[in-house]
C-alpha positions as CSV (number, residue, x, y, z in Angstrom):
1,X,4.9,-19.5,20.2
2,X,1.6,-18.9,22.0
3,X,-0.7,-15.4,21.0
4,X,0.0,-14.8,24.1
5,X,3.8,-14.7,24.0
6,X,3.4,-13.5,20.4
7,X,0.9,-10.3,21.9
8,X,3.5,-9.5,24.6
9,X,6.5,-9.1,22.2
10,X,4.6,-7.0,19.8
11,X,3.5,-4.8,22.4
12,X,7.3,-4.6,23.5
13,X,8.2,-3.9,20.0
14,X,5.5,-1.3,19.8
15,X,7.0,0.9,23.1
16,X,10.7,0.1,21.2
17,X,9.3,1.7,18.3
18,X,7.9,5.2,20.6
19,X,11.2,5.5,22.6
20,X,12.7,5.5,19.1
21,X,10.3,8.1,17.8
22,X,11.4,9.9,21.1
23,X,14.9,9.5,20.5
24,X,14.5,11.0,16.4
25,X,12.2,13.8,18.0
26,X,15.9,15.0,20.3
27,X,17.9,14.8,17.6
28,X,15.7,16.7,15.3
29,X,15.3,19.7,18.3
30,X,19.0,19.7,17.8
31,X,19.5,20.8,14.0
32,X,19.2,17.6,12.2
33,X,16.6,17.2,9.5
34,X,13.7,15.1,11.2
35,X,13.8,11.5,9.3
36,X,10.2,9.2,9.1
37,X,10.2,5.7,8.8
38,X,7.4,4.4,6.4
39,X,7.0,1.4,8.6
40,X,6.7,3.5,11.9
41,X,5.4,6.7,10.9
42,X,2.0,7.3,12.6
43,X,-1.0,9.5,11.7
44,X,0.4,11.9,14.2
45,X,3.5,12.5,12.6
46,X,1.1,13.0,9.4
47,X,-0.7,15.7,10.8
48,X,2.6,17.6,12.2
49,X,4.3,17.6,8.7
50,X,0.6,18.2,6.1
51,X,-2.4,20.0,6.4
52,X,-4.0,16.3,5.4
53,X,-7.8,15.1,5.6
54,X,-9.3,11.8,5.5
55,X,-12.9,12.4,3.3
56,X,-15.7,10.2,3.5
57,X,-16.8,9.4,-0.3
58,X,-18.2,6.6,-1.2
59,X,-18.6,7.6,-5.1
60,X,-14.8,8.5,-5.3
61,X,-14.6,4.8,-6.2
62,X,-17.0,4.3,-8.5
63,X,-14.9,4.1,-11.5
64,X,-12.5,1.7,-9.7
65,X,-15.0,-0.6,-8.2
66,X,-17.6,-0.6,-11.0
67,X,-15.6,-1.5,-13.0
68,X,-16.7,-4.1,-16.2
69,X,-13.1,-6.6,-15.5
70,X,-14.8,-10.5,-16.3
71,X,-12.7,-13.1,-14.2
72,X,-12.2,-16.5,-16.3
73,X,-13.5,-19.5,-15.2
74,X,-9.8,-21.0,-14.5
75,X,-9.2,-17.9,-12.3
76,X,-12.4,-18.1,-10.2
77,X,-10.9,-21.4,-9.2
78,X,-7.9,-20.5,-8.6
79,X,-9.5,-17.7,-6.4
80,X,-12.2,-19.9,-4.7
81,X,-9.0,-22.5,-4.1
82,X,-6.9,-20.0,-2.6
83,X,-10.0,-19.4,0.2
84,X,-10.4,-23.1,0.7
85,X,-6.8,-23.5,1.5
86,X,-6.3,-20.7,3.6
87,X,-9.8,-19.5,5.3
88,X,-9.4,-21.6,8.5
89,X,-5.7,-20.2,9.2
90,X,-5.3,-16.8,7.9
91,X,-6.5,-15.0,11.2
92,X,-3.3,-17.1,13.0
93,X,-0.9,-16.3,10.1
94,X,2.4,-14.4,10.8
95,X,3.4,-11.9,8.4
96,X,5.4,-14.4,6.4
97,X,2.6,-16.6,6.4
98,X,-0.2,-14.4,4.9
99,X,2.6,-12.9,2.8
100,X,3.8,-16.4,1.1
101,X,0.7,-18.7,1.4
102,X,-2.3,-15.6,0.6
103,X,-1.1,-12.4,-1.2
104,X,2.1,-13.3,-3.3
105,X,-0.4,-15.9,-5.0
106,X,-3.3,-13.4,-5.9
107,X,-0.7,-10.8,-6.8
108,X,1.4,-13.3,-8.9
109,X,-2.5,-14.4,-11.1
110,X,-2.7,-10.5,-11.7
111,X,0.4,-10.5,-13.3
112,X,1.8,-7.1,-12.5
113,X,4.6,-7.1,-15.3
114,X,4.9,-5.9,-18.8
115,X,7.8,-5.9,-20.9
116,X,6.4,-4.2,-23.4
117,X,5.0,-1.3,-21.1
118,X,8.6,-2.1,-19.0
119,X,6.9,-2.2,-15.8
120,X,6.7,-4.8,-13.0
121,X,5.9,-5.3,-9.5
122,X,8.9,-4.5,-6.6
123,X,9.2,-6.3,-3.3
124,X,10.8,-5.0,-0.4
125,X,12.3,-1.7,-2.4
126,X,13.9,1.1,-1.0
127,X,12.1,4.7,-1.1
128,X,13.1,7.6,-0.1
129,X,11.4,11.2,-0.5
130,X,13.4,14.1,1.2
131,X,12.5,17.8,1.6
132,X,14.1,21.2,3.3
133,X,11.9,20.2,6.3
134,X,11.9,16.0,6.9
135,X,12.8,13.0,4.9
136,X,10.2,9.6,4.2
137,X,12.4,6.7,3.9
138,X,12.3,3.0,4.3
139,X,11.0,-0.2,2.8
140,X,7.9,-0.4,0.6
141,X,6.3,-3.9,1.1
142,X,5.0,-3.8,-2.5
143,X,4.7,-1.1,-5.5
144,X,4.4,-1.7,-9.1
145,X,6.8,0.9,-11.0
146,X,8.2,1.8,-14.1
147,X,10.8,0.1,-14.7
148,X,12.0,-3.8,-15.2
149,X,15.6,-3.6,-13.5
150,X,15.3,-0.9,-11.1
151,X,12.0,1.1,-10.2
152,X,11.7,4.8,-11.8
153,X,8.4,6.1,-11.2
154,X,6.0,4.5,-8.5
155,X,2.3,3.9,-9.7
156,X,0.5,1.7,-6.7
157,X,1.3,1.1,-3.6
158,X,0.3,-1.7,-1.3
159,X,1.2,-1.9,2.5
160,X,0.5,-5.3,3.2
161,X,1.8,-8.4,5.6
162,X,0.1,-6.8,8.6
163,X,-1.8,-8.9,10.9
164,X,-3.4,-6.4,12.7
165,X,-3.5,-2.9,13.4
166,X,-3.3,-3.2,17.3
167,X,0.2,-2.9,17.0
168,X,1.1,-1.5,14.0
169,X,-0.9,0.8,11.9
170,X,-0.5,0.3,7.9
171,X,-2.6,3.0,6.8
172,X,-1.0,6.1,7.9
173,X,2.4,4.2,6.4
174,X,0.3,3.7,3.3
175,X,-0.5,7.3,3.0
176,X,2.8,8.0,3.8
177,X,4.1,6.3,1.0
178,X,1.5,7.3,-1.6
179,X,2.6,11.4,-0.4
180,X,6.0,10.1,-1.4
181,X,5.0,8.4,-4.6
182,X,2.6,11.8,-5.4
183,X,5.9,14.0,-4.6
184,X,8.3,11.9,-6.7
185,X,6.0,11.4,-9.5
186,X,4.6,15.1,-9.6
187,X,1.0,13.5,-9.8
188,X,-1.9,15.1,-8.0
189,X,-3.7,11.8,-7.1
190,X,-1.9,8.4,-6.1
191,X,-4.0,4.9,-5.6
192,X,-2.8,2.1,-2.9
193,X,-3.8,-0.1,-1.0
194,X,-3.4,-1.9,2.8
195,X,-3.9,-5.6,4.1
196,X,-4.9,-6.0,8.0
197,X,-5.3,-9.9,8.3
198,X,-7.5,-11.3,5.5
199,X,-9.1,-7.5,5.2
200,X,-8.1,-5.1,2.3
201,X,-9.2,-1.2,2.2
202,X,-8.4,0.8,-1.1
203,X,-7.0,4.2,-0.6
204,X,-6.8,7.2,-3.1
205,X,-4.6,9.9,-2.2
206,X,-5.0,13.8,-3.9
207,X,-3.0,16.5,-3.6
208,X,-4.9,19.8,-3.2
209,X,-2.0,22.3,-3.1
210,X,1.4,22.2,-1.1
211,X,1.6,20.0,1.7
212,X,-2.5,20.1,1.0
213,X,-3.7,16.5,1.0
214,X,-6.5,14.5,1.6
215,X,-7.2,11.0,1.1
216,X,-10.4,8.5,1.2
217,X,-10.9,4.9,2.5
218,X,-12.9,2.3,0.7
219,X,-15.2,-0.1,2.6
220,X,-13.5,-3.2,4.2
221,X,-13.0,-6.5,1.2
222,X,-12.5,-9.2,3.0
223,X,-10.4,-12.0,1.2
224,X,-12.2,-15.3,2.7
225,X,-15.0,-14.0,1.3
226,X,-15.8,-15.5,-2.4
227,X,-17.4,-12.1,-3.8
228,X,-15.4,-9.9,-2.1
229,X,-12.7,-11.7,-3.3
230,X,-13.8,-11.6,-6.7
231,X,-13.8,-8.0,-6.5
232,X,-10.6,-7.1,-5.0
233,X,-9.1,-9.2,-8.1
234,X,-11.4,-7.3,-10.2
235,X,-10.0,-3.8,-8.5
236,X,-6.2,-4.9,-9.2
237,X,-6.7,-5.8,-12.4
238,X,-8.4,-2.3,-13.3
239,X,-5.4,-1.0,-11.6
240,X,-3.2,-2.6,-13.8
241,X,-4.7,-1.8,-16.9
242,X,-4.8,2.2,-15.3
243,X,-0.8,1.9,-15.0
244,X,-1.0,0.2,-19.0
245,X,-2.6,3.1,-20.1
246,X,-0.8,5.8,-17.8
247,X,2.3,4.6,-19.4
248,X,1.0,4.7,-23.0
249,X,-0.2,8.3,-22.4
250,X,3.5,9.4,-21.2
251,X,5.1,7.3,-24.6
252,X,2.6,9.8,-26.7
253,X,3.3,12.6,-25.2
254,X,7.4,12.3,-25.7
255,X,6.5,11.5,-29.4
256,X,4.7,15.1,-29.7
């Protein structure tokens, strides 16, 4: 298929998805509960439904990003490997392509399961949040959750497979989730994550009172690059040991 082809059906897809949007906004004027899709909710929607802010703070992340994670030297080949094989391609990747031949690796070396903590990572799961006013509902494209069988309490989100976002937005969908995971969870502050191409930007959601949010966007990672790279494995792994530890806190305080 040419990108030419492939840029006309998205854009056709993308005026499908606003005559749909249409379509819920009639039903909803005639009693029904109005229902959001993760994967086509839009920062409009957001604004309707929250009093929600997006902040500009760089040191919000300075716990995450500084953090003192040493990569092995197996794993900085693996990484520098992963860019080799994939630098020249990943801008023409699909969304199964950057899915199976980019992410799913890194994810995979980071190892998002514990049996001992009983958490793992969850592809492709179900959420739903639902209030007197709206439901959030839809397919997560990754979160790591307690749980080993089934999911029971989100802790990170990440709304990846997206090519671009001249057709479809992930980060108002990310935030969108990570409200849902906040919601859910009763937390006040919720961590994620979206993937535009071979770009990643870290997100972290807090709750400021009810329907009171506001949420900050890290500087752009990009993945071809070897040091950014090195960092967004070092950012994931800090995440994981945050969830470790999360989990460890909620085993202590059931023992009290």
């Amino acid at each position: 298929m040419s990108e030419e082809i492939e840029k006309l059906l998205m854009y056709r897809i993308d005026e499908l998805e606003k005559k749909l949007n249409k379509f819920e906004m009639l039903e909803n004027k005639e009693g029904t509960i109005p229902t959001f899709s993760f994967s086509k909710i839009r920062d409009k929607e957001l604004e309707k439904l929250f009093d929600i802010e997006k902040k500009i703070d760089k040191n919000i992340f300075n716990e995450w990003f500084n953090n003192k994670k040493i990569i092995e030297s197996e794993t900085i080949k693996f990484l520098n490997t992963l860019i080799l094989e994939n630098e020249l391609l990943i801008r023409d990747y699909n969304e199964e392509d950057l899915k199976i031949k980019f992410i799913t690796p890194l994810l995979n070396k980071i190892k998002f399961v514990s049996f001992e903590n009983e958490f793992r990572d969850f592809y492709e799961l179900s959420l739903k949040y639902q209030t007197e006013d709206f439901i959030f509902q839809g397919t997560t494209d990754f979160v790591v959750s307690k749980g080993l069988v089934k999911s029971k309490k989100p802790y990170f989100f990440i709304q990846e497979f997206k090519r671009s976002e001249e057709f479809s937005n992930p980060r108002p969908q990310l935030v969108a989730e990570l409200i849902a995971g906040i919601e859910l969870n009763n937390e006040k502050v919720m961590k994620g994550a979206y993937i535009v191409g071979e770009n990643w930007n870290f997100v972290i959601l807090e709750k400021l009172g009810d329907k009171n949010y506001q949420y900050f966007v890290s500087s752009t990672f990009k993945a071809t690059n070897r040091e950014d790279l090195y960092l967004i494995y070092k950012n994931l792994l800090f995440i994981k040991d945050e969830i470790i530890q999360k989990i460890q806190e909620e085993k202590n305080k059931q023992k009290v």
